[in-house]
N, C-alpha and C positions, 0 to 999 in steps of 0.2 A: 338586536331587537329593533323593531318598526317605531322608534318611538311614539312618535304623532299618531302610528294609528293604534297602539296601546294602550297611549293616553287618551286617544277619545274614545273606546272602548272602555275603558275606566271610567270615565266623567260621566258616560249613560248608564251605567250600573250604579253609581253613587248617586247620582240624581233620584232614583227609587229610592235610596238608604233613607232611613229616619235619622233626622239630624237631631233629636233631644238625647239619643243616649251615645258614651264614647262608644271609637268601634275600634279596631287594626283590621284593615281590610287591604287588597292588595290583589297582582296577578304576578305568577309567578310561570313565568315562560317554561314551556316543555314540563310543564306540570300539572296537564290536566288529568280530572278523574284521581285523584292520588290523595290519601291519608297526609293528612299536615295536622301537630301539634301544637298548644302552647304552653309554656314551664316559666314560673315565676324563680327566683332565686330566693334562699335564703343562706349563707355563709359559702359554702361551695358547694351547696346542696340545687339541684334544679330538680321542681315537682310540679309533672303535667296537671295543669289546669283545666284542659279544654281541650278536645280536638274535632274537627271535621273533614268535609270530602271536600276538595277542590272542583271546580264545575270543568266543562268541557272545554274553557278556555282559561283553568287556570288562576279562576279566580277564587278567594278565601275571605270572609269574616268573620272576625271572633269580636262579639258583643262583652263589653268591658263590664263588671258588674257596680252598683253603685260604690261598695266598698272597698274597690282593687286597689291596694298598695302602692303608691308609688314607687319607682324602681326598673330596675333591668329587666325584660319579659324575651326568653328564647322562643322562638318559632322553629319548628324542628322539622325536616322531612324526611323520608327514608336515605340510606345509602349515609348515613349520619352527618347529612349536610343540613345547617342550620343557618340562621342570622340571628341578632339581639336586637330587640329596639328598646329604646325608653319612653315607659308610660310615663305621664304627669298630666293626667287629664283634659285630654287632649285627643283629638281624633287625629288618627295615624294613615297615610294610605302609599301603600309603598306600590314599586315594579322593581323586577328583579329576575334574575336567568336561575333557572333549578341546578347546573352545574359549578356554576358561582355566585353562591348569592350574594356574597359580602363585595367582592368584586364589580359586579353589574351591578348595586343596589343605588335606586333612584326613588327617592324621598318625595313625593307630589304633596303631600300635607303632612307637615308638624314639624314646625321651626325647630324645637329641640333636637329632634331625630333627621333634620337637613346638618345643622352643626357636629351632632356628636357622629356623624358618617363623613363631614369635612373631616373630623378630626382622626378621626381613623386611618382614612389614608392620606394625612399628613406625619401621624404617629409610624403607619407603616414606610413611609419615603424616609421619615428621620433616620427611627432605627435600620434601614439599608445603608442609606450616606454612612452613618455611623462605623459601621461594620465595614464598612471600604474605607473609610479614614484612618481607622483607628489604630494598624499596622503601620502606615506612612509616619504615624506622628510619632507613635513608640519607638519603629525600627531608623527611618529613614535616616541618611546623616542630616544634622541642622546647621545651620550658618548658610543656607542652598535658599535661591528666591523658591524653589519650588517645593521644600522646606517648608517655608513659610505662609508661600499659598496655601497650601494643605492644613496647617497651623491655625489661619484665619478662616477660611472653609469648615473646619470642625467646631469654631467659635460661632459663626454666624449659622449654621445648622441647627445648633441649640439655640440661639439668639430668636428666628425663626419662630420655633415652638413657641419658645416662652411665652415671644409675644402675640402669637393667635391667641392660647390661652389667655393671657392678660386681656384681649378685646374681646374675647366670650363671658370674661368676668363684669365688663366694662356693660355690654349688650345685655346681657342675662346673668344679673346676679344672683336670681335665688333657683337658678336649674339643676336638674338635677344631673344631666351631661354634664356640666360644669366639674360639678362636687367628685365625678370621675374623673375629670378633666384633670383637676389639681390632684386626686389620689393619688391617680397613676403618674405623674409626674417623677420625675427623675433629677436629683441636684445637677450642675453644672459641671460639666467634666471638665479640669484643664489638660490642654495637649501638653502644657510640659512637666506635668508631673510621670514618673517611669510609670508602668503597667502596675507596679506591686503599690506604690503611692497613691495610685485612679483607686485601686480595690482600696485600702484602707479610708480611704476618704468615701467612699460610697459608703459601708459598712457603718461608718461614723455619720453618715446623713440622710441612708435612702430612704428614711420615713420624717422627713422634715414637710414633705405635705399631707399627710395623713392625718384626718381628724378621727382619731381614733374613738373621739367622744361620741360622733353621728351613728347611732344607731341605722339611721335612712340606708345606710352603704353596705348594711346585713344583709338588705335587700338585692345585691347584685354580688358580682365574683369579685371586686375588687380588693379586698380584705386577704381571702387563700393566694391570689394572684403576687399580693404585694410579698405576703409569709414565703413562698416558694421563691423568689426572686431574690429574696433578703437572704436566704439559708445557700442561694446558690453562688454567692460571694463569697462562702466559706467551703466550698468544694474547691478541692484537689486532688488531682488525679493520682501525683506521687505520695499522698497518707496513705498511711495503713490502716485498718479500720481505726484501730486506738485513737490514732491522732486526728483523723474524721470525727470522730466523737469528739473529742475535745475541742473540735474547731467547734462543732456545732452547738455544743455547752454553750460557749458565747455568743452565739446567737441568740440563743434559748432565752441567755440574761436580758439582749436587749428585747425581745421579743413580749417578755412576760411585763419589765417596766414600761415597756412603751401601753402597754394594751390597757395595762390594770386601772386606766382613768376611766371604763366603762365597764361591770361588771358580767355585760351578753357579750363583750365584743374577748373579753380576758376569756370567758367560760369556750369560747368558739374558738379562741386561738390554743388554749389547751388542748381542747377538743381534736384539734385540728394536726396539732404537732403529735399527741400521741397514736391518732391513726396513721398518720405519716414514718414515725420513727420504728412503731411497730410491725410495720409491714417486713420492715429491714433488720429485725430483729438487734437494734440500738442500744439495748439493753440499760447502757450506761445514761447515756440521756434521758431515758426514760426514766430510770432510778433519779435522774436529776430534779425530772422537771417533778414529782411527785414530791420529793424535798420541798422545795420554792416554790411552791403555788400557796399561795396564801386565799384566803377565803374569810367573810366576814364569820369571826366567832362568836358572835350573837346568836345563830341558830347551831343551837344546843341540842333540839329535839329529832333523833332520825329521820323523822316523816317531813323536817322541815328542808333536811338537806338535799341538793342536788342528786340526780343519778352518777355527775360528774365527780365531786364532792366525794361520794361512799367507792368510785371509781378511785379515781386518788389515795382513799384510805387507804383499800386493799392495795395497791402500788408500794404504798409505804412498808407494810407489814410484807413485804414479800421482797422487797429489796436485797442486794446482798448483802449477806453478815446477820440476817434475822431469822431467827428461829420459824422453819417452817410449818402450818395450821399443821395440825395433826386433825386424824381424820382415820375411822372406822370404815370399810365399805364393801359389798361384797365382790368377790371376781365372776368370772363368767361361768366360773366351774363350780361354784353353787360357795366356796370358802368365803370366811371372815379373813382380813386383812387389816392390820394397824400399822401405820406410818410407825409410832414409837417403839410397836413393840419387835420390829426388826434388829438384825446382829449383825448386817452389812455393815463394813466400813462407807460403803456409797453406796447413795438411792440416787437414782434417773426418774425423774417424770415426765416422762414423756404423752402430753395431748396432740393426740391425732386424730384424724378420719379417713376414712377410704375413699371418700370422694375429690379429697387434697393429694392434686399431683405431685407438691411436692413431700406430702411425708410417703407416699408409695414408693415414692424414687429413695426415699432416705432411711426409712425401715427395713427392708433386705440388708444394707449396708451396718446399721445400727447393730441388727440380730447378730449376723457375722462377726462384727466386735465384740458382741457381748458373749458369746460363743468362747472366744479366741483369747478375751483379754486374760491379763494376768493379774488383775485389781479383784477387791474382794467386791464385786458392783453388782448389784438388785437394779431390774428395772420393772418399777409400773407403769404400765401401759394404758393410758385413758383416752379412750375412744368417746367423741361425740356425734359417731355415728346415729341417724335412728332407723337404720332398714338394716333388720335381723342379715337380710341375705345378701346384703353388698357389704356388710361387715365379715360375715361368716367365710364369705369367698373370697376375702382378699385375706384372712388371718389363715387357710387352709393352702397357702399361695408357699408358705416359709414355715418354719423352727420356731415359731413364737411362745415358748416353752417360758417365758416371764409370767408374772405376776398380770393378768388381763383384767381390765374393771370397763366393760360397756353397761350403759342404764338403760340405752337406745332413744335418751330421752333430747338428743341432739344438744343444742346449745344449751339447755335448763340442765345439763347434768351438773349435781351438786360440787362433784369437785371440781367442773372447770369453773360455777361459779365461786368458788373457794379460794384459789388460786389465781380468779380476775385473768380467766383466759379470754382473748378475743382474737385470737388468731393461731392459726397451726401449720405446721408442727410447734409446737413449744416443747424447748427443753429446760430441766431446773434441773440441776445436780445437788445434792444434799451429802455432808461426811458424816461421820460418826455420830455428831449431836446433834443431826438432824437442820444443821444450819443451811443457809440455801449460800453454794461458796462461788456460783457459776451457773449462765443462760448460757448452755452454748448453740452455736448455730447450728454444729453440724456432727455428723461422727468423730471426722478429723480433726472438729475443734474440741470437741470431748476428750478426746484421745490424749491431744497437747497437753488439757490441760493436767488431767489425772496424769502423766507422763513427769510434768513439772512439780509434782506434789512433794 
């Protein structure tokens, strides 16, 4: 980039700008004429606020409105290359390359937003150094001078950090960079503790700068950032699922004490772990964390409670070992259907759709067992499809000769709200009394388990 002559290109376009209201303005090299976004944060959520067309040379302003949140704000271009800056009222005026923004980015006005991009690529040189020491101190033999370079090298690397942060706290104590500054922080690693002693001592400290109280910090990623970071202390590649879960049980404990000193910030970390754990069908963790969430019992009244809250309930009521809702409904073929009033030894509920690759992939397989098996096993089928004919044409695909219930009414269909589905395929197995004994993932996990009955 030209800089001097981009900056004075810049300085004549601003010189127009109305200096009474804030602005984020800016030229972004090899990116003229092009769609550009901007997206505020709330928990790990980003929602376009604004967007325009960039001019002929690349240039963008986004007029800040009186009441715009302080906080993290994305600027997004196509090819899903972005940068972050932080608003605090304040006029922002960046340059930057469209193939790197975060890389090229040059800060022309807004002290915060000069700091919190020092500290970025002071953050990114750490954690590299980091990553290249951190094999030396573990593996290396020690009583070796170079041993011990390496040793002091990984001490004063963190040492480093610390104290830029410390003199950003010093400079600017009530910023909002800062307040990320300290989030994202990481306790002090010693080189001479083994690889297995750094993880438990992380585990045991990684949220010793986190103000879990500050609502302000909903406002940017740093919250999901820290929760995903924190749970990836407790991955191992050699568990088996089971013991995956129960590492992440523990997590879950420190996760939910740590948060519960703010009521948005506990509701969003809930939030957050059960969209996460259910993606992966977790089953058990989830059963946990619906256990252990606690919630003020003062509101007694339905209408009073949370969407999260009546979310949780159902979790409860459908855990295993509990009796599951029964439920009247009709099937596709025009019949009445009762959960209780069946004579299987096992019901399968199976929630799907046709537009989910993976229950297409896993229903052919599914039928075939159920076909084949040698168990006394019913399965209902609950499609939350709502297009008659991409339903029709994937069930006309196979032997779907089960028990079929589509409403076409997509996610509003009453049993999946019944059952607190929010993801598919879902599988619930139920025995003789109707109790729910098993989520399994998969056919094969199906198989196992009725196999071990």
């Amino acid at each position: 980039m030209k800089k001097k002559f981009f900056s004075f290109v810049l300085m004549l376009l601003f010189a127009s700008a109305n200096g009474q209201e804030h602005t984020i303005e800016g030229i972004i090299e090899n990116y003229n004429n092009n769609q550009i976004y901007i997206a505020n944060f709330y928990g790990d959520q980003d929602r376009i606020i604004d967007s325009l067309q960039t001019d002929e040379q690349g240039y963008f302003k986004f007029s800040m409105p009186e009441n715009a949140a302080t906080g993290k704000y994305r600027v997004i271009m196509k090819n899903n290359k972005y940068f972050d800056l932080v608003y605090n009222d304040e006029n922002i005026r960046i340059l930057t390359k469209s193939d790197s923004p975060i890389e090229y980015m040059d800060v022309l006005n807004s002290e915060e937003n000069q700091v919190f991009y020092d500290y970025i690529k002071r953050r990114s040189l750490t954690q590299y150094k980091l990553e290249l020491l951190q094999p030396v101190v573990s593996y290396y033999p020690g009583n070796t001078d170079f041993y011990t370079k390496a040793e002091d090298e990984f001490m004063a690397v963190q040492e480093n950090m610390q104290q830029f942060i410390d003199s950003v706290e010093q400079a600017m104590p009530g910023s909002y960079a800062l307040k990320i500054m300290k989030s994202e922080q990481e306790p002090m690693r010693d080189p001479e503790l083994s690889a297995f002693e750094q993880t438990i001592y992380m585990q045991q400290h990684f949220f010793d700068y986190v103000d879990f109280s500050d609502t302000s910090l909903m406002r940017s990623d740093v919250f999901s950032t820290k929760l995903i970071g924190y749970l990836g202390l407790y991955q191992n590649s050699n568990f088996t699922k089971d013991q995956l879960e129960d590492a992440f049980i523990r997590a879950v404990d420190t996760i939910l004490l740590k948060t519960r000193v703010n009521r948005d910030v506990y509701e969003f970390a809930i939030e957050y772990l059960i969209g996460g754990f259910n993606q992966y069908n977790f089953n058990k963790v989830l059963d946990y964390i619906a256990e252990n969430s606690e919630f003020d019992e003062s509101c007694d009244y339905e209408e009073e409670k949370s969407e999260l809250e009546k979310r949780i309930e159902t979790m409860k009521k459908l855990a295993i070992g509990k009796t599951a809702p029964d439920f009247t409904a009709s099937t596709t073929s025009g019949d009445q259907v009762t959960l209780s009033e069946l004579d299987d030894d096992y019901v399968l509920l199976v929630f799907w759709a046709s537009w989910c690759p993976h229950c297409t992939k896993q229903l052919p397989e599914l039928e075939k067992f159920y076909h084949d098996n040698p168990y006394d096993l019913e399965v209902i089928s609950v499609s939350i499809d709502s297009s008659h004919s991409e339903y029709e044409a994937f069930i006309e695909t196979g032997d779907y000769n089960w028990i079929n219930i589509c409403d076409f009414t997509g996610w509003n269909n009453q049993l999946a709200e019944l059952y607190g589905i929010h993801a598919t395929p879902t599988l619930i197995l139920l025995n003789e009394d109707r109790e729910i004994i098993a989520k399994p993932d998969n056919t094969r996990n199906l198989e196992s388990i009725l196999m071990n009955r």
